[in-house]
N, C-alpha and C positions, 0 to 999 in steps of 0.2 A: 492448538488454539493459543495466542495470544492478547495483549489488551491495548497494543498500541503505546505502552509506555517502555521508554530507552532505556537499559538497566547499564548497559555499556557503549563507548565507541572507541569501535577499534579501527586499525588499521590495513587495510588492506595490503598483505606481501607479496604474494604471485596469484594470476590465474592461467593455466595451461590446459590445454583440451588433445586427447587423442582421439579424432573423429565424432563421436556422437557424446563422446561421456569425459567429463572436466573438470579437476578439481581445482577449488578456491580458498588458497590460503592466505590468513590474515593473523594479526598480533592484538591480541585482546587479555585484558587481568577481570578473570569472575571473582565474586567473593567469598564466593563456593566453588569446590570442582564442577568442572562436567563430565558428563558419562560418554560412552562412545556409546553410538547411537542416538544419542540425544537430539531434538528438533531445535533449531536455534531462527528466529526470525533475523536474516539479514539484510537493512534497507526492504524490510516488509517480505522479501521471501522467505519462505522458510525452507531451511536446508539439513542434512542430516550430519551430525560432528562423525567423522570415522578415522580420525587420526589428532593426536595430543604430544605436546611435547613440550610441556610450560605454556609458556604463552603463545603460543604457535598453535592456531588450531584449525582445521584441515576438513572442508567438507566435499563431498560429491556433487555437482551440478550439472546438467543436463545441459545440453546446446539449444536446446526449445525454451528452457528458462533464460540461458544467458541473452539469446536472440531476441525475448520479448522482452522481457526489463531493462533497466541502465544500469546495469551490474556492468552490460558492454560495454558503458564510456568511462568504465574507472580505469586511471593507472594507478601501481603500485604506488604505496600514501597516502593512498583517498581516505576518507577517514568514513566509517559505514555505522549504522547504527545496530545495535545489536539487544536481541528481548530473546531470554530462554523463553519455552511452550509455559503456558499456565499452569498450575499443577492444580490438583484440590486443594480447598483452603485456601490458596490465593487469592488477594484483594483485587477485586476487577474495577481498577482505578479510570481506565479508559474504554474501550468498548470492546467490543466482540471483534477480535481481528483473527482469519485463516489462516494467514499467511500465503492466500494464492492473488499474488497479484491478475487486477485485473487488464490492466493495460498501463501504459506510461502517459505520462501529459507532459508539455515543456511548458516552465515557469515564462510567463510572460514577462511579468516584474518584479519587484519589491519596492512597496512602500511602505513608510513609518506612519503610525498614528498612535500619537501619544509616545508612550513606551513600548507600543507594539510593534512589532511587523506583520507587515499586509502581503501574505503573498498571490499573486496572481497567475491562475493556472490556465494554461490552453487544456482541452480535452474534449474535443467534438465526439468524439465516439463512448466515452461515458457519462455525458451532462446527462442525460436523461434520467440517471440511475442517481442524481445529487439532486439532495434535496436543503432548502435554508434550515440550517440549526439542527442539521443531521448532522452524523460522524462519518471520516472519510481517512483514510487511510494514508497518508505521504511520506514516503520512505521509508516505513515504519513505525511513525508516530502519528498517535491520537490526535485528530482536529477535528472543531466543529467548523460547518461551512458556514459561511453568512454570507454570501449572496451568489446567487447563480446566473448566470447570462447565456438562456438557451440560443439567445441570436446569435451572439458569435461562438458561444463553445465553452464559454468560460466560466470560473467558477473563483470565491477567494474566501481564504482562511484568513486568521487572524493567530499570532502567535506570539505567547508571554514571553516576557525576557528568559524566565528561570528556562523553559523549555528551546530556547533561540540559544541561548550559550552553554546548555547540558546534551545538545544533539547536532548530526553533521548537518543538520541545516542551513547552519551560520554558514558552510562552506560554499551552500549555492549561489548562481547566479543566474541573468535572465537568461534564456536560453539552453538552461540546462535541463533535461530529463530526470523526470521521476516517478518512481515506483507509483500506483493508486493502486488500492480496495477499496472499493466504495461500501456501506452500510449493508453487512450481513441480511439485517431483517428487514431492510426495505427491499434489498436486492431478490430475495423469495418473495414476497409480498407481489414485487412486481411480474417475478416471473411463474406465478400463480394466476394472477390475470388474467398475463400472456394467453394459457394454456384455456383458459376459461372463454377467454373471447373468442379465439381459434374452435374451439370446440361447440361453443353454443349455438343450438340449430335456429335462435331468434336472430335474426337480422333486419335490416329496413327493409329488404324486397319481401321476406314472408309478411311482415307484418303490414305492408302495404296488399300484398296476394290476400289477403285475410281480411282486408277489410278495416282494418283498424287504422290506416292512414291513406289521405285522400293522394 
């Protein structure tokens, strides 16, 4: 479990894959160790650490993660965002983050408002699941959304300077691919429903067989 907040950004040094199973190595400084084993969220996946060697640290990743995320349009240098697993006692600054992403979206634009930045996200295939002034997951950092546009697909955060020049965000641009999680608790909420609608024997044809509508 994570909170959506950047603790590091590292850099990305190789990714090579033999057949199904891939390791991802990048150059990052914790200010603590890490453990082998350890879950590390990177750009909002979470990965398992199993190899150390300073700042060299070296995880496992699957070809079904690299293929649905934009882990695939990084080259060496990229710069990633990185959040160890929450542990107890940890301040849950930002929200409730899995670390499984749910799909990618490409950034339509950026714009400035104020001291802000506005970013602008395509995602037809998870607008549905954003909600205005819910939390949303991009790259691996905490945002709230503030406006959604289910006619085209789209959706846009707003992001403070401190969090624009402390994460690889600064690095995107339009057209670029990125990680989403969309809101843990809305996301059950909604697929409770789901399951609820699906399953309920009331519908408009009994209740019209029944009498109750003309």
């Amino acid at each position: 479990m994570f909170t959506g907040l950047v603790q590091q950004v590292g850099q990305l040094h190789q990714l090579s894959f033999q057949g199904e199973a891939g390791r991802l190595a990048i150059s990052a400084r914790f200010d603590s160790p890490l453990q082998i084993g350890e879950s590390v969220a990177i750009n909002g996946a979470c990965l398992t650490l199993v190899e150390q060697n300073g700042e060299k640290l070296v995880f496992d990743v699957l070809r079904e993660t690299f293929d649905k995320t934009s882990l695939r349009d990084k080259a060496p240098g990229s710069p990633l965002n990185l959040e160890r697993a929450l542990r107890m006692g940890d301040p849950l600054g930002g929200h409730l983050v899995s670390g499984h992403v749910d799909g990618t979206g490409e950034l339509r634009r950026i714009e400035t408002a104020g001291r802000d930045k506005v970013l602008v996200v395509s995602a037809p295939e998870l607008v549905a699941d954003i909600v205005p002034k819910g939390s949303i997951s991009i790259d691996g950092v905490s945002l709230t959304v503030v406006e959604v546009n289910p006619a085209d697909g789209t959706f846009s955060v707003h992001v403070i300077p401190h969090t624009w020049s402390q994460t690889a965000l600064a690095s995107l641009s339009a057209g670029s691919r990125v990680n989403l999680e969309t809101d843990m608790l809305g996301k059950y909420v909604r697929a409770a429903l789901r399951r609820t609608e699906t399953q309920s024997p009331v519908t408009w044809e009994a209740l019209r067989n029944a009498g109750y509508l003309s």
